[in-house]
N, C-alpha and C positions, 0 to 999 in steps of 0.2 A: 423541492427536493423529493426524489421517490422516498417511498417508505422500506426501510434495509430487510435485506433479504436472509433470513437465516443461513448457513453455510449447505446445511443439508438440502437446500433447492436448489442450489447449483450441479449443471451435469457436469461428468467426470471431465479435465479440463485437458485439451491438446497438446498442452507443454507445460510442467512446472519447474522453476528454480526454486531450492532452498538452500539458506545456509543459516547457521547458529556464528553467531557474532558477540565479544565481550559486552557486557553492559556498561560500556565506557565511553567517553567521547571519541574515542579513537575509533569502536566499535560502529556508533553511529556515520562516522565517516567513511567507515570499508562501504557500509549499507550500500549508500548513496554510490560509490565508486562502483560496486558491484552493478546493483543496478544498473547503470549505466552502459559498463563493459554487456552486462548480460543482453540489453537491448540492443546495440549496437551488432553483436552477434547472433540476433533474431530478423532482422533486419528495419532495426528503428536506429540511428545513428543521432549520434548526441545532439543535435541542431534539428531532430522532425520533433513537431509540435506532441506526440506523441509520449515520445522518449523526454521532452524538456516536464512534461506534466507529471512523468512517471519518476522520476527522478526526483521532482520536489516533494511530492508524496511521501516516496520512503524517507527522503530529509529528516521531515516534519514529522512522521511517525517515530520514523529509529530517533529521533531527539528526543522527542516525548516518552518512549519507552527506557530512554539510560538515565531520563531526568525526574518522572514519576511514576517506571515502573522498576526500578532496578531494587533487588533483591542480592544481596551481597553471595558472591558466590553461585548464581545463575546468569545465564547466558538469555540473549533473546533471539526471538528467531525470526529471518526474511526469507517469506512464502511469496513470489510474481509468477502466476498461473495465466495461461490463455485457454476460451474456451467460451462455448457460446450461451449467452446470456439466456434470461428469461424470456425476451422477445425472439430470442434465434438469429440474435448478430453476435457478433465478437464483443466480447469482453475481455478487458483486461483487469486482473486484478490484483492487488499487494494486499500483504497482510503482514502486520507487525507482532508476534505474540511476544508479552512480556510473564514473567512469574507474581508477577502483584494483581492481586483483584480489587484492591480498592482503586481510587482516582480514576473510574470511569467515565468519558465523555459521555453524553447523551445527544446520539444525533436528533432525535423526534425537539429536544430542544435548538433556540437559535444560541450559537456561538457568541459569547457575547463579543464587544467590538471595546480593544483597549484605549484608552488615555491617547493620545498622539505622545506624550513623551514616557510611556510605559516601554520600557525594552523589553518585555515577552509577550505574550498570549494571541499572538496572532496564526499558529500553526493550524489549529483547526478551521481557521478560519480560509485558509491558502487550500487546505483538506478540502473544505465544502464548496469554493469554488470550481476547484481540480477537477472535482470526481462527480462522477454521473449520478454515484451513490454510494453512502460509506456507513460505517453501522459497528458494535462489538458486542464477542457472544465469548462469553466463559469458557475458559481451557476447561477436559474431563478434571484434569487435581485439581491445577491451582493456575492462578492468573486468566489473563484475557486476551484476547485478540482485538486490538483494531484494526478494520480494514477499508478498503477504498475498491470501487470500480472505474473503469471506465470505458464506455460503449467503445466500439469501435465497428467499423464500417462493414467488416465481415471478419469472422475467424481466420487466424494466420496458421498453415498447414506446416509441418515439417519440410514438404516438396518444395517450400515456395522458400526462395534464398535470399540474397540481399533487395535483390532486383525486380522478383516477384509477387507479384497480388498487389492489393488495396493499399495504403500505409494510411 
């Protein structure tokens, strides 16, 4: 895995979605439906390899944000930016901020690998495959960001519609 890239070395990005969503299960659920709609009208449609990787990403993050970041009475928030990477291809990137600063993952460590009859601890794990590269860096107040990349073949432009460019 690359080593995570602080936010401030990424250039400004081609397109961003945000939305503030409850820190609820339910919350967690829009995420992922969001996303999806939002890809689908960028021109990734729920079935491109793409859109199925970006989709479980926010999942697994907005879960882990209403499950170990939620803060009673704050919201979390989903950031999916496009925009070109460090190497000067497309990147795609989600970002999950929660209001809690503790229970921070650490990608520089390995994820550990649960029990086969453990029912959770597999999201980061789904996270490090997904993404090219994922990493968290402290909100200014309070809380943190986890977030996720991933390469993609070339930047996707406003001009280009369902039909057009790379996928």
């Amino acid at each position: 895995m690359t080593p995570p890239i602080a936010s401030a070395e990424l250039p400004a990005p081609l397109h961003t979605f945000i939305r503030l969503l409850p820190s609820t299960p339910r919350g967690a659920r829009l995420a992922r439906l969001m996303a999806a709609r939002h890809l689908a009208g960028r021109g990734w449609p729920r079935d491109h390899e793409v859109a199925e990787a970006v989709v479980s990403i926010v999942a697994e993050l907005a879960a882990n944000a209403v499950t170990h970041g939620r803060v009673p009475g704050r919201k979390f928030q989903l950031r999916i930016s496009v925009g070109r990477g460090p190497s000067g291809t497309g990147t795609l990137r989600v970002e999950v901020a929660d209001a809690h600063g503790g229970r921070r993952p650490d990608p520089s460590v390995p994820v550990p690998v649960p029990e086969p009859e453990e029912e959770s601890g597999r999201g980061l794990l789904l996270v490090d495959a997904l993404a090219s590269r994922w990493g968290v860096v402290d909100r200014l107040y309070c809380g943190k960001t986890v977030w996720a990349e991933l390469d993609l073949a070339r930047p996707r432009t406003e001009e280009e519609g369902e039909g057009g460019g790379d996928r």
